[in-house]
C-alpha positions in Angstrom: 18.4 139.0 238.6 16.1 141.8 238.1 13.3 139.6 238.1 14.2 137.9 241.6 11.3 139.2 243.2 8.6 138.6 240.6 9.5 134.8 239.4 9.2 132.3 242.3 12.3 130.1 243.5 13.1 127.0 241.3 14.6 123.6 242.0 17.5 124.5 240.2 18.7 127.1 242.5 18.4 124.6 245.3 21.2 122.7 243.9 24.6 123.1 245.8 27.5 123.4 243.5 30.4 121.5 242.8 33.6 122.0 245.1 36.6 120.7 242.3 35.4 123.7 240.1 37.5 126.7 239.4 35.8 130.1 240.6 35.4 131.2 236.7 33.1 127.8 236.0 30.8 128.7 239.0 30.2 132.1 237.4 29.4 130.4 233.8 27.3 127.7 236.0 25.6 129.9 237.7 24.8 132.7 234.7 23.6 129.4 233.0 21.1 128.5 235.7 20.0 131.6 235.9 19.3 131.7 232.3 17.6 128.9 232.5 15.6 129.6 235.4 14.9 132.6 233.4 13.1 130.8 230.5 11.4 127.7 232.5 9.6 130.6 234.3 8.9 132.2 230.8 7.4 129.1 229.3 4.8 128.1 232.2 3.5 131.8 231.6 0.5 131.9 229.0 1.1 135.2 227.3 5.2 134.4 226.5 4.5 133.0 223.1 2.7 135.7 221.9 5.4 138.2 222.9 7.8 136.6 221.8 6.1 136.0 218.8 5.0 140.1 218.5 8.9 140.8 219.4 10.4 138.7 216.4 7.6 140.0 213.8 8.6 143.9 214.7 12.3 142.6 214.9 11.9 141.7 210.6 9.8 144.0 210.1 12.9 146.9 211.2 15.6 144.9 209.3 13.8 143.9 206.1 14.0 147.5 204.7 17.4 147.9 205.9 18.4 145.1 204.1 16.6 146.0 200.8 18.1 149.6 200.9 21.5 148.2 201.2 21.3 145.9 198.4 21.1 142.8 201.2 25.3 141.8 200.6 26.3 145.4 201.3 27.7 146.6 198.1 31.3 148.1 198.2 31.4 152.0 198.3 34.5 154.0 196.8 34.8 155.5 200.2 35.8 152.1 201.7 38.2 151.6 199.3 39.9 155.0 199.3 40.2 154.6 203.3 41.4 151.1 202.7 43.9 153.0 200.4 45.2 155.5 202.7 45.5 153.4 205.5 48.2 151.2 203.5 45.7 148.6 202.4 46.1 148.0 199.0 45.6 145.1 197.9 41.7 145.2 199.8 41.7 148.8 197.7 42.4 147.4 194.9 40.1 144.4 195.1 37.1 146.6 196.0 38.1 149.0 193.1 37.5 146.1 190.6 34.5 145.5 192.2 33.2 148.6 191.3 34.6 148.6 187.7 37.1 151.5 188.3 39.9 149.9 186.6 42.2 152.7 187.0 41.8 153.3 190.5 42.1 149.3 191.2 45.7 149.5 189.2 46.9 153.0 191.3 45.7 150.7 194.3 47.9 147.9 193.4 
């Protein structure tokens, strides 16, 4: 809706809407024209694909070393598992424990 005044009206929004739908389905009709409103009058612009494409290389570019620094799976810390442990989740505790290779932490867990 912001950019009302700078795209130009489409055919879509011309379209009168159905009177046997409920109030919520004219809301999720009409986000969804909007939406796609939104990226009709993206793609007939010339620099769109370029942005985009700018816009998803600095998007990996930010999570690639995030990923790499947390071992990609995000490996279980004994932190979790104490929380886990005081909040009465034991068996979790005790499964993250073993994961770690602290046997006698994963059977005080248990």
């Amino acid at each position: 809706m912001l950019l009302g005044g700078v795209l130009g009206p489409s055919p879509v929004s011309a379209q009168a809407p159905e009177q046997a739908a409920p109030a919520g389905a004219d809301t999720v009709r009409e986000r969804l024209a909007a939406g796609q409103r939104l990226v009709r009058d993206l793609a007939a612009r010339p620099a769109t694909g370029p942005v985009v494409l700018g816009v998803l290389v600095l998007w990996i570019v930010w999570w690639v070393p995030r990923l790499l620094r947390h071992g990609g799976a995000g490996a279980p810390h004994r932190g979790t598992a104490r929380r886990l442990a005081r909040r009465g989740h034991y068996l979790e505790a005790g499964h993250l424990y073993e994961q770690l290779g602290d046997w006698e932490a994963a059977a005080g867990a248990y």
